[in-house]
N, C-alpha and C positions, 0 to 999 in steps of 0.2 A: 379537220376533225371537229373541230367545233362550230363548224358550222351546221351541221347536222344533227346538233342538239334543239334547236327551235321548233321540231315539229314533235318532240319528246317532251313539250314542255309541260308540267303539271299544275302548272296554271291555266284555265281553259274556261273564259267568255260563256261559252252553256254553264260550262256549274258556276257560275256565279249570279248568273241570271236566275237559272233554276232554285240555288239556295235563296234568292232575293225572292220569290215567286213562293215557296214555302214558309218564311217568315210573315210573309201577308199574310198568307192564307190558312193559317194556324190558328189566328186570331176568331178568322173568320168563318171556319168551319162549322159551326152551326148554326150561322145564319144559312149559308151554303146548303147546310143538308136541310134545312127547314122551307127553301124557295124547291129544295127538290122533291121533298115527300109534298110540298104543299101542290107544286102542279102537277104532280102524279096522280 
């Protein structure tokens, strides 16, 4: 039975990435939106 708990886990490799990928780019957001109106 417990072995079938490791694919329920809620720990999970994307969201941590993802949360790591959002703290960057929080910072960065308006350089980000300034490269993008600026090559528009």
């Amino acid at each position: 039975m417990q072995d079938d708990n490791s694919s329920h886990d809620p720990f999970n490799w994307g969201y941590l990435i993802a949360a790591l990928c959002v703290l960057l780019a929080l910072p960065l957001m308006h350089v980000i939106l300034g490269w993008f109106v600026f090559y528009l």
